[in-house]
Backbone as numpy.savetxt, mean C-alpha at the origin, in Angstrom:
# Nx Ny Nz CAx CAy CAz Cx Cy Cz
-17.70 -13.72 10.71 -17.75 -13.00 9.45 -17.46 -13.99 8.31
-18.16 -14.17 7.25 -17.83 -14.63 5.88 -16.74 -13.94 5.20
-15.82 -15.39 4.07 -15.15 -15.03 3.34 -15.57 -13.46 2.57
-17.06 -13.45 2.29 -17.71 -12.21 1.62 -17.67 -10.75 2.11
-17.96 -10.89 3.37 -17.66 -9.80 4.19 -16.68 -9.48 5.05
-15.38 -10.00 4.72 -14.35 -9.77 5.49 -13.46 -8.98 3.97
-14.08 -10.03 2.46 -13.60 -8.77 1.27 -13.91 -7.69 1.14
-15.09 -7.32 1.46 -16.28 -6.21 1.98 -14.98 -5.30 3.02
-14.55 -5.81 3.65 -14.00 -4.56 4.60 -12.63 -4.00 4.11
-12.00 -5.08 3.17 -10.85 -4.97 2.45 -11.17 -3.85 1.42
-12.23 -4.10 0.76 -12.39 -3.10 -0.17 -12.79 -2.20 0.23
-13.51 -2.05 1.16 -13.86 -0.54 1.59 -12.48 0.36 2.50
-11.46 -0.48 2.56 -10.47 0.09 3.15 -9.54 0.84 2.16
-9.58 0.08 1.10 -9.35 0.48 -0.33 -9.85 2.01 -0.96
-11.18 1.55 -1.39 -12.01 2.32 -2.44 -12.94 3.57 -1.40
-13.04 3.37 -0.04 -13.50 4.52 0.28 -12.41 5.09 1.77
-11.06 4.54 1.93 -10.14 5.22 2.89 -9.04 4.89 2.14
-8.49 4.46 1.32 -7.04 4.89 0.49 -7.37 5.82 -0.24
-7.99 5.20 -1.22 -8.52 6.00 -2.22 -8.94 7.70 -2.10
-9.73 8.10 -1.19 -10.45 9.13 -0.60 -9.54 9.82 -0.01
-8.15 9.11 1.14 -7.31 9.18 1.86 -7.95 10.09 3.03
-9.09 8.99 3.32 -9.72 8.99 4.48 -9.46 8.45 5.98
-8.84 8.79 6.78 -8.41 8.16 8.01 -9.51 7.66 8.92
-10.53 8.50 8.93 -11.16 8.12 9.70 -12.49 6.18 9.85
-12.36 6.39 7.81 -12.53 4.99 6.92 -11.35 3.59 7.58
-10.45 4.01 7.51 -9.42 3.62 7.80 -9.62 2.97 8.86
-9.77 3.95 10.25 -9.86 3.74 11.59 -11.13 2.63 11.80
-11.73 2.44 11.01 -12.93 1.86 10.76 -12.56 0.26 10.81
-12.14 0.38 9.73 -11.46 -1.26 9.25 -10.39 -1.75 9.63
-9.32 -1.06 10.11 -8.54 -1.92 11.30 -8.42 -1.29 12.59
-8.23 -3.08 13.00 -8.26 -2.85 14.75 -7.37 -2.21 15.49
-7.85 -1.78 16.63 -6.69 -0.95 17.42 -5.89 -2.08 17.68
-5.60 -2.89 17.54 -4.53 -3.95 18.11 -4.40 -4.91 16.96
-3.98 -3.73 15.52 -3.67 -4.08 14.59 -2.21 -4.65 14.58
-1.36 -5.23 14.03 -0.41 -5.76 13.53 0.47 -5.98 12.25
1.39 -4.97 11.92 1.65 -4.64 10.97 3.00 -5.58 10.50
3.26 -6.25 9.16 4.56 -6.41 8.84 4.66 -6.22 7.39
6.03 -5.25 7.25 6.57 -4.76 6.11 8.01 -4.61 5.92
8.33 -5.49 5.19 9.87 -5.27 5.33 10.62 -4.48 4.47
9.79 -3.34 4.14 10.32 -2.07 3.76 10.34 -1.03 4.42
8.92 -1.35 5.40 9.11 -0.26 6.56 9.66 -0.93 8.07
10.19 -1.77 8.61 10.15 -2.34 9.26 9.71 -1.36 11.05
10.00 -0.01 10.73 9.71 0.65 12.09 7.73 0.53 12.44
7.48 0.09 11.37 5.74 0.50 11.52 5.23 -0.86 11.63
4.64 -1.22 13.09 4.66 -2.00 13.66 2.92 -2.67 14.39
2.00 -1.30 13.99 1.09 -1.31 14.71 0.13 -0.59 14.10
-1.24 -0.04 14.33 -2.23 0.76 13.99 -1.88 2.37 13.95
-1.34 2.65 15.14 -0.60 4.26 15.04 0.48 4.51 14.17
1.36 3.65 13.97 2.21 3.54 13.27 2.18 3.69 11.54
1.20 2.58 11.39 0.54 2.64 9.59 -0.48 3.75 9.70
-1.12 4.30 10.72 -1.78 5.34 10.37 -0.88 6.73 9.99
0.17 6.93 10.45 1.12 7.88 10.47 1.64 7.80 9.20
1.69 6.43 8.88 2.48 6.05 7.33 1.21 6.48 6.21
-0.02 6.32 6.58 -0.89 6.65 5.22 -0.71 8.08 5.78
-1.07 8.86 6.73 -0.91 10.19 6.65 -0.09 10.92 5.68
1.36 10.07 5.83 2.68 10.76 5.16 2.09 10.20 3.88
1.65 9.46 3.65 1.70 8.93 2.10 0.75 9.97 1.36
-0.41 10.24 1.97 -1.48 11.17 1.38 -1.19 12.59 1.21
-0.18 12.78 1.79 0.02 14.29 1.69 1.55 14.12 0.87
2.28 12.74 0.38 2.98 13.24 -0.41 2.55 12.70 -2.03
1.33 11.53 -2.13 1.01 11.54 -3.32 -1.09 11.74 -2.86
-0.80 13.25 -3.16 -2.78 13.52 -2.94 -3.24 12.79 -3.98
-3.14 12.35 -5.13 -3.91 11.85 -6.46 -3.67 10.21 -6.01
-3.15 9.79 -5.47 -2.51 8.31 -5.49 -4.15 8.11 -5.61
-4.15 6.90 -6.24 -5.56 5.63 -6.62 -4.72 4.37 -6.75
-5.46 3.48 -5.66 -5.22 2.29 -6.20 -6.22 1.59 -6.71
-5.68 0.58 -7.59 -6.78 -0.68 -8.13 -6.76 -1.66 -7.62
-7.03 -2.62 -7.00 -7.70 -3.64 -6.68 -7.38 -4.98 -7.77
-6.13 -5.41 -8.16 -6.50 -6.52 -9.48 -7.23 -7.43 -9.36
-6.91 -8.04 -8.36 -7.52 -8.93 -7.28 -7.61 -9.18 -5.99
-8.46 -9.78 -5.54 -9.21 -10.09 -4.00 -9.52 -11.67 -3.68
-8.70 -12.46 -3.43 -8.99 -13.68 -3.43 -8.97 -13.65 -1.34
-9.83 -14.52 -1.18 -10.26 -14.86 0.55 -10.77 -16.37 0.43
-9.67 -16.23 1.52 -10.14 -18.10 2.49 -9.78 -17.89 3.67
-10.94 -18.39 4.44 -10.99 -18.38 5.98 -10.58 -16.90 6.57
-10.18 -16.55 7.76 -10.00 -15.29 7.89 -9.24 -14.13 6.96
-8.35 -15.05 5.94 -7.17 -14.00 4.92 -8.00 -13.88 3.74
-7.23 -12.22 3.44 -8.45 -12.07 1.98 -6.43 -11.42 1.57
-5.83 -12.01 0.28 -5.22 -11.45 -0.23 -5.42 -10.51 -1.23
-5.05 -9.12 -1.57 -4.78 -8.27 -2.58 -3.84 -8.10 -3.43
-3.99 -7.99 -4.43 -2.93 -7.80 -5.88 -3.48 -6.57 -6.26
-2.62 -5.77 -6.24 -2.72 -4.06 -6.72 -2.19 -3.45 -7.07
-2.43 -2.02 -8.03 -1.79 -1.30 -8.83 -1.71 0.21 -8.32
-0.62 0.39 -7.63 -1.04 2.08 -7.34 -0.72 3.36 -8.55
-1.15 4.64 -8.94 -0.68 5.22 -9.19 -0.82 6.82 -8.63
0.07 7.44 -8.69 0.33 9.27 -8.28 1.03 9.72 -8.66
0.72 11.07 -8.33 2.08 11.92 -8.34 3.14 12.74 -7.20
4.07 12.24 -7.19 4.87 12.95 -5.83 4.76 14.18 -5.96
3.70 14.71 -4.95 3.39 16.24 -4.59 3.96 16.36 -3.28
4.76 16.06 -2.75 5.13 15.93 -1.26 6.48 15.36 -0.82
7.12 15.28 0.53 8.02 14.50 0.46 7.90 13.48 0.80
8.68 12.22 0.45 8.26 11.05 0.76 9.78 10.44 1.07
9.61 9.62 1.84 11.15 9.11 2.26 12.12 9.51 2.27
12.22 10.69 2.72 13.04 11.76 2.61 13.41 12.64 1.36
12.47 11.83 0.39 12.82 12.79 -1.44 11.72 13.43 -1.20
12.22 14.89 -1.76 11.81 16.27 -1.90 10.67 15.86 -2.91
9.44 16.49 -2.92 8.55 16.53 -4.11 9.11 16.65 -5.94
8.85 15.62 -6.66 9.77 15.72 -7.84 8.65 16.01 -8.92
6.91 15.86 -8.35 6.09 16.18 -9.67 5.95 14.98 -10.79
7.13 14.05 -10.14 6.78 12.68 -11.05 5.63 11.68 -10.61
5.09 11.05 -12.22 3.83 10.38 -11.40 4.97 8.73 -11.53
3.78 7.93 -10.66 4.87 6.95 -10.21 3.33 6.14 -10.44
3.92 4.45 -10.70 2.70 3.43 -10.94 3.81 2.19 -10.46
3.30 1.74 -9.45 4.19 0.28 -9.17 3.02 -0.78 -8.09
3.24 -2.07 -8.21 2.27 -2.42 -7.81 2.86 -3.39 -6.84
1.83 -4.07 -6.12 2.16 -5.37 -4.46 0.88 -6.15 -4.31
1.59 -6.68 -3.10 0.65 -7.21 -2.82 0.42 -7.52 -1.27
-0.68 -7.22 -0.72 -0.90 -7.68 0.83 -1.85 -8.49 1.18
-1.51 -9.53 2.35 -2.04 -10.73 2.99 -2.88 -9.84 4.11
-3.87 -9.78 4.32 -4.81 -9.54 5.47 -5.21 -10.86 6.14
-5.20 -10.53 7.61 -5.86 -11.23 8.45 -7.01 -10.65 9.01
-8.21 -10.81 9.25 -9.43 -10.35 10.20 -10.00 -11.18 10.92
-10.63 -10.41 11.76 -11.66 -11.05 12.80 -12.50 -9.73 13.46
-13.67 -10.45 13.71 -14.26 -8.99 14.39 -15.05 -8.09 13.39
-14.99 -8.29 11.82 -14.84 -7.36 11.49 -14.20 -6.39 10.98
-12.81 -6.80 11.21 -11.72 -5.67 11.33 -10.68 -6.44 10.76
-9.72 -5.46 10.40 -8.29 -5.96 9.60 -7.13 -5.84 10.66
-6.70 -7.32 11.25 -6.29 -6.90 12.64 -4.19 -7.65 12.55
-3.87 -7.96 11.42 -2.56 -8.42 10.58 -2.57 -8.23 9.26
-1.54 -8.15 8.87 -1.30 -7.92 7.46 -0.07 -7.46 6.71
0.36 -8.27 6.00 1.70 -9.01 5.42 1.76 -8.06 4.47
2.81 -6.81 4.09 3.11 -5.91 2.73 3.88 -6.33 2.20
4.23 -6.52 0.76 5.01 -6.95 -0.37 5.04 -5.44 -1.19
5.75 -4.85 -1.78 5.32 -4.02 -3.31 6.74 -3.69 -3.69
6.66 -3.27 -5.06 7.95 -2.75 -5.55 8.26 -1.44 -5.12
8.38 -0.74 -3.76 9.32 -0.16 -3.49 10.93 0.66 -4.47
11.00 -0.30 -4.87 12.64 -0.09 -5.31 12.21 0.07 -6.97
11.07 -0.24 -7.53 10.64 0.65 -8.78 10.21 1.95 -8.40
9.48 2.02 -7.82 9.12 3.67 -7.39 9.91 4.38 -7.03
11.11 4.51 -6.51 11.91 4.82 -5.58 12.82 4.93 -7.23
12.86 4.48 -8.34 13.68 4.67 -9.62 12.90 5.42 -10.40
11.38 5.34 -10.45 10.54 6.23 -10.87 10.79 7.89 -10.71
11.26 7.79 -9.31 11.39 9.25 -8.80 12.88 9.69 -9.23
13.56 8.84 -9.24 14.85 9.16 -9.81 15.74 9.13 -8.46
15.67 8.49 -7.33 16.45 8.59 -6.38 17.13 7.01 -6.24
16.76 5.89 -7.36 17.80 5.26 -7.39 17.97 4.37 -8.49
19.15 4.22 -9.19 19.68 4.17 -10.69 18.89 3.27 -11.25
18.57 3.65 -12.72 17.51 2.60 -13.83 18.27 1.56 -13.75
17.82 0.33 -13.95 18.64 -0.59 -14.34 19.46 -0.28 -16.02
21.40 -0.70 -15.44 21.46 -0.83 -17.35 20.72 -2.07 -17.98
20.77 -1.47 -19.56 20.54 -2.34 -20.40 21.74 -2.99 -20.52
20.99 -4.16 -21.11 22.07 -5.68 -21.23 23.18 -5.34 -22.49
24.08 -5.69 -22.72 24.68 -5.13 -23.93 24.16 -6.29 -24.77
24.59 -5.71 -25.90 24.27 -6.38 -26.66 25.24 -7.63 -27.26
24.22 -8.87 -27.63 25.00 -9.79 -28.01 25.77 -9.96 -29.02
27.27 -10.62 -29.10 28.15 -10.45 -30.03 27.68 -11.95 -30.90
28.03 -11.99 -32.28 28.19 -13.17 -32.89 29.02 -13.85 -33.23
């Protein structure tokens, strides 16, 4: 597979199975002997695993869209820089549906072969969204400087 068409499967994992919150898109573009690392989720480990995780994710933000900032690929890795946004209609990490919309963004390292998205490295701000919703404290402001 080309650098070209291994972005090709990235984005269609994107723009027609996140986006859509299509599983079966999904099932498409990574391999059953996928390989997952996230050190926010650290229990989700595999293809059943992140499939279970977009499940929960789609049914607690139905509107979520992500953007795509960028797509840079060399050799089998195509990295993403992205912007999600929704609204918590659902529960999500154990917080109750709050109706807040939430926008925080990451970034993930894909590996492929085959065709398929078969590793892949998660980064995102977590811990903004998670303040978005109000389940953990804004940062204070700095005081202000004396003269």
């Amino acid at each position: 597979m080309s650098v070209e068409d291994n972005k090709a499967v990235v984005r269609r994992s994107i723009e027609e199975g996140e986006n859509r919150a299509d599983l079966g898109v999904l099932e498409d573009c990574y391999a059953t002997d996928y390989v997952h690392h996230d050190p926010d989720n650290p229990a989700v480990r595999d293809w059943p695993g992140l499939k279970q995780a977009f499940h929960g994710y789609f049914g607690a933000f139905p509107d979520s869209q992500v953007v795509i900032d960028d797509l840079i690929a060399e050799g089998d890795k195509v990295v993403k820089r992205w912007t999600s946004r929704g609204t918590h209609q659902g529960e999500f990490a154990g917080i109750p549906a709050t109706g807040k919309q939430v926008t925080y963004t990451g970034t993930v390292t894909y590996r492929l072969a085959g065709g398929k998205i078969v590793e892949a490295w998660w980064n995102y701000d977590l811990f903004g969204m998670l303040q978005q919703l109000g389940a953990m404290p804004a940062p204070a402001e700095p005081a202000a400087a004396t003269a």
